[in-house]
Backbone as CSV, one residue per row, in Angstrom:
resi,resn,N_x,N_y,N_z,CA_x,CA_y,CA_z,C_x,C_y,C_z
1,UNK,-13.934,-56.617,28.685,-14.029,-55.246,29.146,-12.647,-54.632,29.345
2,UNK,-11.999,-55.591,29.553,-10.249,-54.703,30.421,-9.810,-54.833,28.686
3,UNK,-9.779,-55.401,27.946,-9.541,-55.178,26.603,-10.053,-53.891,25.831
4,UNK,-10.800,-54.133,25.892,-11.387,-53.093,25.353,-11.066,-51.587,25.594
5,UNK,-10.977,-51.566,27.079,-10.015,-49.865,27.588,-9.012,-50.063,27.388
6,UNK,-8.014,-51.053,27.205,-6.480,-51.195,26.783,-6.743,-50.946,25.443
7,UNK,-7.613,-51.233,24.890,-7.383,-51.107,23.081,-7.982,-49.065,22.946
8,UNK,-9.024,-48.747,23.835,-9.128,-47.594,23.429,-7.968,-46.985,23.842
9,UNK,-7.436,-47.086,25.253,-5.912,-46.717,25.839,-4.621,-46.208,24.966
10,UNK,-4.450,-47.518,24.076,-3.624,-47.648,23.445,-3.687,-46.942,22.317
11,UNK,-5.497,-46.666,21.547,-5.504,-46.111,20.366,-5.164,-44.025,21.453
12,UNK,-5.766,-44.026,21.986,-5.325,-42.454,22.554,-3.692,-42.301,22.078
13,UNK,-3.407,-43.089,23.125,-1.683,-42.763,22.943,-1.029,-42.772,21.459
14,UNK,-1.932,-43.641,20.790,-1.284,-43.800,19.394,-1.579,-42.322,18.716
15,UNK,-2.605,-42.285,19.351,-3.061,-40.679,18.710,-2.394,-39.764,18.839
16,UNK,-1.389,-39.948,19.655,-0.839,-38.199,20.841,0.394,-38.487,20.026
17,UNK,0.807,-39.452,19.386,2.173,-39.534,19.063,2.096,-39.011,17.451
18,UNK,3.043,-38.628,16.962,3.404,-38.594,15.540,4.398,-39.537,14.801
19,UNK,4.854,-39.324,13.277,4.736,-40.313,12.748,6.194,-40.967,13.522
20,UNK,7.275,-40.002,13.836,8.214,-40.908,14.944,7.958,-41.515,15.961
21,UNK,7.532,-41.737,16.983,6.885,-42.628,17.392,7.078,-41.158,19.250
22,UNK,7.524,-40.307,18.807,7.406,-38.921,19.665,5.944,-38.648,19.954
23,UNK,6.192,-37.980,21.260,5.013,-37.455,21.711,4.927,-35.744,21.067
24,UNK,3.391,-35.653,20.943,3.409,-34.468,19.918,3.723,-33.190,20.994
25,UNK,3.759,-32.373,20.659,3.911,-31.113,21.416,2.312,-30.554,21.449
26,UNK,1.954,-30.142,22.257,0.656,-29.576,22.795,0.764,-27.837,22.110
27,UNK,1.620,-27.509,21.870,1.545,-25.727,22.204,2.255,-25.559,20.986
28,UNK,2.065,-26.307,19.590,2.864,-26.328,18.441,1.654,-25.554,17.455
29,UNK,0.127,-26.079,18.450,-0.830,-24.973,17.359,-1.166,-23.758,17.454
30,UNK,-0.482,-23.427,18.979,-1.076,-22.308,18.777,0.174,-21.091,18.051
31,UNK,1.248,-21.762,18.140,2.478,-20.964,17.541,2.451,-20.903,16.107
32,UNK,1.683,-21.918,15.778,1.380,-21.496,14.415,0.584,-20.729,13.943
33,UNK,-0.576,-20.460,14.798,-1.541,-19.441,14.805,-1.365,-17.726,14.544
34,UNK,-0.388,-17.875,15.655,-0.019,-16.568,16.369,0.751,-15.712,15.219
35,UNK,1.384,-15.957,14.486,2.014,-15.618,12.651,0.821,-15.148,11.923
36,UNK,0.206,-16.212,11.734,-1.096,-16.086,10.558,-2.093,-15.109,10.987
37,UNK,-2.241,-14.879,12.450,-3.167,-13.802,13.115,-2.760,-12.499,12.703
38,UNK,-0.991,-12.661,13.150,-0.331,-11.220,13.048,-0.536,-10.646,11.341
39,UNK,-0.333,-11.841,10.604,0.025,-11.587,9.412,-1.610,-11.059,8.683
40,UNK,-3.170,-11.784,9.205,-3.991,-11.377,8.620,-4.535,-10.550,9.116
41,UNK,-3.980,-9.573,10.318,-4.022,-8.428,10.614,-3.775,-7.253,9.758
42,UNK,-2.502,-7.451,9.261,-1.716,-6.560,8.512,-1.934,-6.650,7.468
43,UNK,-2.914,-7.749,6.602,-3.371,-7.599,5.805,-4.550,-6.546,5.257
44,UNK,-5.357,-7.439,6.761,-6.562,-6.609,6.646,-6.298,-5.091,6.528
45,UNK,-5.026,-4.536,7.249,-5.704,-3.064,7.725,-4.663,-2.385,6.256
46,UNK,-3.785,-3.334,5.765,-3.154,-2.803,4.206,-4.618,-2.811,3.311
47,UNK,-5.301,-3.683,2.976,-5.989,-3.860,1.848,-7.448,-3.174,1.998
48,UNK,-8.186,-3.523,2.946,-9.223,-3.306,3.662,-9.637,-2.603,3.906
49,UNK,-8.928,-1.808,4.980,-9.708,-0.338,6.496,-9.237,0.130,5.421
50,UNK,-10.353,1.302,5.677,-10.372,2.779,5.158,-9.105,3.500,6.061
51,UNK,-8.435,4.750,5.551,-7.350,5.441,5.769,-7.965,6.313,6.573
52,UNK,-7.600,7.255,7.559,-8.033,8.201,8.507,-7.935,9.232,7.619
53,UNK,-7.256,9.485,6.932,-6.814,10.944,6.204,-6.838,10.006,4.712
54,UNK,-6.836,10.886,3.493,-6.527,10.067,2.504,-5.313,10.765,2.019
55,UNK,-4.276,10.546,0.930,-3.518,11.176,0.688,-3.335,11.977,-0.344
56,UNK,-2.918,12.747,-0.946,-3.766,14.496,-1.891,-2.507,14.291,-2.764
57,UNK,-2.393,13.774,-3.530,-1.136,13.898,-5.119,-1.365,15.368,-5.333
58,UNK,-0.461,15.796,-5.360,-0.206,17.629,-6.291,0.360,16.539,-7.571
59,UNK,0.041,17.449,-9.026,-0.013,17.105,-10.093,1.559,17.042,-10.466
60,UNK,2.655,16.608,-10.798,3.617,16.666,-11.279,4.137,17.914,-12.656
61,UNK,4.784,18.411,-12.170,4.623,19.566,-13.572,5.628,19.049,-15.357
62,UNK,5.765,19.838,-15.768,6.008,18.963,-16.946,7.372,18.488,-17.039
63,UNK,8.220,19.365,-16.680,9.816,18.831,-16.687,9.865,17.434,-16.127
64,UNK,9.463,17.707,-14.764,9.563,16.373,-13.861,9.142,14.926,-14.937
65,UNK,7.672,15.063,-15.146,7.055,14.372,-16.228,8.194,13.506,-17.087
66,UNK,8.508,14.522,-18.072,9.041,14.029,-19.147,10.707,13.256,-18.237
67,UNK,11.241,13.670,-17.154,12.218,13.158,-16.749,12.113,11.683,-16.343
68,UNK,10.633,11.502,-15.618,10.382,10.475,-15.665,10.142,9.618,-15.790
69,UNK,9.608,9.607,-17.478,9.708,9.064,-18.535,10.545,8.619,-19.361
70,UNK,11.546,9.381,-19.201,12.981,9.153,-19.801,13.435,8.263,-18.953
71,UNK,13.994,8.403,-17.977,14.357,7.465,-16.841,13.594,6.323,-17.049
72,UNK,12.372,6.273,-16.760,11.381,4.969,-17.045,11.868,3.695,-17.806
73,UNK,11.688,4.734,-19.085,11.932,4.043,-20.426,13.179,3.389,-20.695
74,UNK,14.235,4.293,-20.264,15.656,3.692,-20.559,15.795,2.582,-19.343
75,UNK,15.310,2.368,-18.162,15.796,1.398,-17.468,14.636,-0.088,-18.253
76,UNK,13.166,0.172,-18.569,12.997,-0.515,-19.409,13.252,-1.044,-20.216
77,UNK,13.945,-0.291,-21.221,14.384,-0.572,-22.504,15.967,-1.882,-22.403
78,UNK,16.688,-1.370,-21.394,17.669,-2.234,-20.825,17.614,-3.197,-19.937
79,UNK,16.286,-3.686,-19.782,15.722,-5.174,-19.758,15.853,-6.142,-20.861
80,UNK,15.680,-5.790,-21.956,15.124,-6.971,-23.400,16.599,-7.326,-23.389
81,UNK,17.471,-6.255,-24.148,18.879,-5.817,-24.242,19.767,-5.243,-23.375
82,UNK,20.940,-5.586,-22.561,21.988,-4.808,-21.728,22.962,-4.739,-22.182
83,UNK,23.438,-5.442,-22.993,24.804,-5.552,-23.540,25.193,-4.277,-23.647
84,UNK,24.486,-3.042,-24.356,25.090,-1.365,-24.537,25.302,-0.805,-23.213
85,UNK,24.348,-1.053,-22.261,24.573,-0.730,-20.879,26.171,-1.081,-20.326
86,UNK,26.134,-2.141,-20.580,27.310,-3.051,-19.972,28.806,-2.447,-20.481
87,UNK,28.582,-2.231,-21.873,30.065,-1.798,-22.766,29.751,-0.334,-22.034
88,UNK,29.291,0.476,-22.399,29.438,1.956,-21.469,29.826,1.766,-20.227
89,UNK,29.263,1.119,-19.016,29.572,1.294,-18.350,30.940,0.877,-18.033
90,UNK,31.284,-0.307,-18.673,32.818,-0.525,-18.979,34.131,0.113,-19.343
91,UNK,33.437,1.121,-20.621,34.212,2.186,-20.991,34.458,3.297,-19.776
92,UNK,33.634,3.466,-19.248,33.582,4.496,-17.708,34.319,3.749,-17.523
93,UNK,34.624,2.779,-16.959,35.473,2.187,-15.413,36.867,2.488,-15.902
94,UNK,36.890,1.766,-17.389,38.380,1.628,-18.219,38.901,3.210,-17.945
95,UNK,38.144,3.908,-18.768,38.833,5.401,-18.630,38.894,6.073,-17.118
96,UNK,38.161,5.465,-16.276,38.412,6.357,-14.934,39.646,5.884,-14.202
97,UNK,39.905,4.768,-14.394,41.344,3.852,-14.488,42.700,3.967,-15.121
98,UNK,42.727,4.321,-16.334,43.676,4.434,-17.082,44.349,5.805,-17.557
């Protein structure tokens, strides 16, 4: 009998410890909690809740349009390829220098 509560005894304590042979911290779960709560909060109310107001786009008129397309495209386009980017902007520096 006195064995037997020394062996469950012993398995408790073995339990409370981690793999260093440290006692675990008690208040380590809920700090981990307290992140993931905040964080699936802010999920929820990004993805989820409906908006109180919704928000009203006015149509872009055409200049704007096409500007932003241009812009678009050329910072696109100087993804695949930069090297032309690079020599222009080089030539700027050289001549604002010299």
């Amino acid at each position: 009998m006195k064995n037997k509560r020394r062996a469950k005894r012993q398995w408790r304590a073995k339990r409370m410890r981690n793999g260093h042979g440290e006692k675990k911290k008690c208040g380590g779960e809920a700090a981990e909690l307290i992140p993931f709560a905040s964080w699936a909060q802010s999920t929820k109310r990004m993805f989820f809740d409906t908006p109180r107001t919704w928000i009203l786009y006015e149509p872009m008129d055409r200049d704007k349009s096409l500007l932003l397309a241009m812009t678009s495209s050329f910072i696109t386009s100087s993804f695949p390829y930069p090297s032309p980017l690079f020599s222009v902007t080089h030539q700027m520096a050289l001549s604002s220098y010299l």
